[in-house]
RODO-2510 file (C-alpha; in nm, 4 decimals, decimal comma):
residues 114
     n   res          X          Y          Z
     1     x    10,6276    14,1676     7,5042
     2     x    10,9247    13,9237     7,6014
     3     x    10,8234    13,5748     7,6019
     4     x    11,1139    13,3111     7,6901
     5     x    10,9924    12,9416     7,5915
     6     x    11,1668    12,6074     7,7043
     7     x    11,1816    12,4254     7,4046
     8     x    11,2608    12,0508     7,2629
     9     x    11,2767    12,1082     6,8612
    10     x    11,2202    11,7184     6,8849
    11     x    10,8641    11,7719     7,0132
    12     x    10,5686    11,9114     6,8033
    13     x    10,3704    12,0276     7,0732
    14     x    10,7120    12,2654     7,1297
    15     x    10,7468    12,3628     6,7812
    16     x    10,3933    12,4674     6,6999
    17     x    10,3899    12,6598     7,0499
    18     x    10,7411    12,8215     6,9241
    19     x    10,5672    12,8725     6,5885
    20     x    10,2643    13,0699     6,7983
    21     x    10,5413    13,2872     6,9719
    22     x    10,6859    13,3402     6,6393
    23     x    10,3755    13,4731     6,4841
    24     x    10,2399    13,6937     6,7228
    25     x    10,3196    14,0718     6,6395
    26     x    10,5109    14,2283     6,9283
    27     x    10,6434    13,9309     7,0750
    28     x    10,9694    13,8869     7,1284
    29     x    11,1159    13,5292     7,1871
    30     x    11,4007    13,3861     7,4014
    31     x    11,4781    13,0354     7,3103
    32     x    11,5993    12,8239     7,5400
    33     x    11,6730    12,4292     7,4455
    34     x    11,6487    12,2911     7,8316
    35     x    11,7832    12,0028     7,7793
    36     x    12,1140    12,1160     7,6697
    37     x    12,0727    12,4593     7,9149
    38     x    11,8151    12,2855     8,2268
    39     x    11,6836    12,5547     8,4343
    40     x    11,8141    12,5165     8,8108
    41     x    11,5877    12,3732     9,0365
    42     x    11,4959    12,7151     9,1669
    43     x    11,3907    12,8164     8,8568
    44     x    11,1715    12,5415     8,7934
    45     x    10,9987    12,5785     9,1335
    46     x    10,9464    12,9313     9,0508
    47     x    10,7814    12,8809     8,7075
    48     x    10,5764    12,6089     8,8741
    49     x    10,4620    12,8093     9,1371
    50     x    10,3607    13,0796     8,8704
    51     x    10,1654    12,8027     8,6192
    52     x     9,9839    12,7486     8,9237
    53     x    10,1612    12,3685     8,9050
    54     x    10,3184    12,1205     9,1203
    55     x    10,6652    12,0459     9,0301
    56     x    10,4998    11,6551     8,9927
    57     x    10,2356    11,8213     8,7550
    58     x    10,5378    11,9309     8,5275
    59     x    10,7337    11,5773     8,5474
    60     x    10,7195    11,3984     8,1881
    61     x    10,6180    11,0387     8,2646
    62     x    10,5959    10,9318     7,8862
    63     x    10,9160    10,8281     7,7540
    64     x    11,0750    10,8616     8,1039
    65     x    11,1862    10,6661     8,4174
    66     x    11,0193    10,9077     8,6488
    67     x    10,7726    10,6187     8,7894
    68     x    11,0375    10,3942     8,8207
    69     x    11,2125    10,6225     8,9884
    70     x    10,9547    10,6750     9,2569
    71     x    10,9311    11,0679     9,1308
    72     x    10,5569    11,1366     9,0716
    73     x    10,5195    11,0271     9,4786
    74     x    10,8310    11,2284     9,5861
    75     x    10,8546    11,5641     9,7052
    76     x    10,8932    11,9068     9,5659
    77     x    11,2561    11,9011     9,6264
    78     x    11,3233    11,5600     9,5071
    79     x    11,1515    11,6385     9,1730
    80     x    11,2971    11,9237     9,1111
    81     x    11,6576    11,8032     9,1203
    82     x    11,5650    11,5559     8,9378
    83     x    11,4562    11,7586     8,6656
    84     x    11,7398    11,9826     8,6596
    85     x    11,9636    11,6605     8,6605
    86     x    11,7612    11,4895     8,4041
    87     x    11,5672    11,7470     8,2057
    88     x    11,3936    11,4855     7,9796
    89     x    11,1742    11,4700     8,3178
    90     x    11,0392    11,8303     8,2442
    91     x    10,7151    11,8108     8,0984
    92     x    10,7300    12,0244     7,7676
    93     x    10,7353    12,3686     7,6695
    94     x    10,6565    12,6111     7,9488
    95     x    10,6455    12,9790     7,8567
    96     x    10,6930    13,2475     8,0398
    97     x    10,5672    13,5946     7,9812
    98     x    10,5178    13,9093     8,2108
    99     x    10,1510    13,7858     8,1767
   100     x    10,2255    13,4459     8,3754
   101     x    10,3956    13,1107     8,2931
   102     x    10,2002    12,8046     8,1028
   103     x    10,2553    12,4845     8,0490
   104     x    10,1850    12,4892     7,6658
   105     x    10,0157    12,1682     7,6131
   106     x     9,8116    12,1583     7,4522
   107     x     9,9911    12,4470     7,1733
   108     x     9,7165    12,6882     7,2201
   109     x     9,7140    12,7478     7,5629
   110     x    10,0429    12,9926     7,5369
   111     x     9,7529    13,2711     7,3892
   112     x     9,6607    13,3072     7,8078
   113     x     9,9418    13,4552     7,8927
   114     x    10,0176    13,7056     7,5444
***
């Protein structure tokens, strides 16, 4: 199975998801650090869509400017470029699988979807 994983190695909840990925026979992982590579807005919307998610359900609000920024009221469109401008706004790590997509927090909830 092919599991790709959005990842911050600055966040623990990231690493110990990565570390789940890692550990699971069969699994193979694509790493990708978004927020030196963000996904394009279509992409997000897409893995939203599949995580059953809002794009404002995925915005990071700790550590960010996203409610000073008016972004958890905005649109789907707004958010999203946002995002892919700022990726500290994406809310951390979603993985996608041929199972489905998750947003992995907390860690354990990437087992749905291998």
């Amino acid at each position: 199975m092919k599991a790709t994983i959005w990842h911050n190695p600055g966040c623990g909840t990231s690493r110990k998801t990565l570390a789940i990925l890692e550990e699971t026979p069969g699994v193979e992982v694509t790493v990708i650090e978004y927020r030196s590579h963000p996904p394009s807005a279509a992409k997000l919307a897409q893995l939203y869509r599949d995580a059953g998610l809002t794009p404002q359900q995925g915005l990071r609000l700790h550590g960010t400017e996203a409610e000073e920024r008016g972004l958890p009221g905005a649109n789907d469109a707004t958010v999203l470029a946002a995002m892919h401008a700022d990726p500290i706004l994406i809310e951390r790590p979603l993985v996608e699988t041929d199972k489905g997509v998750r947003l992995c927090r907390p860690q354990d909830v990437v087992r749905e979807i291998l």
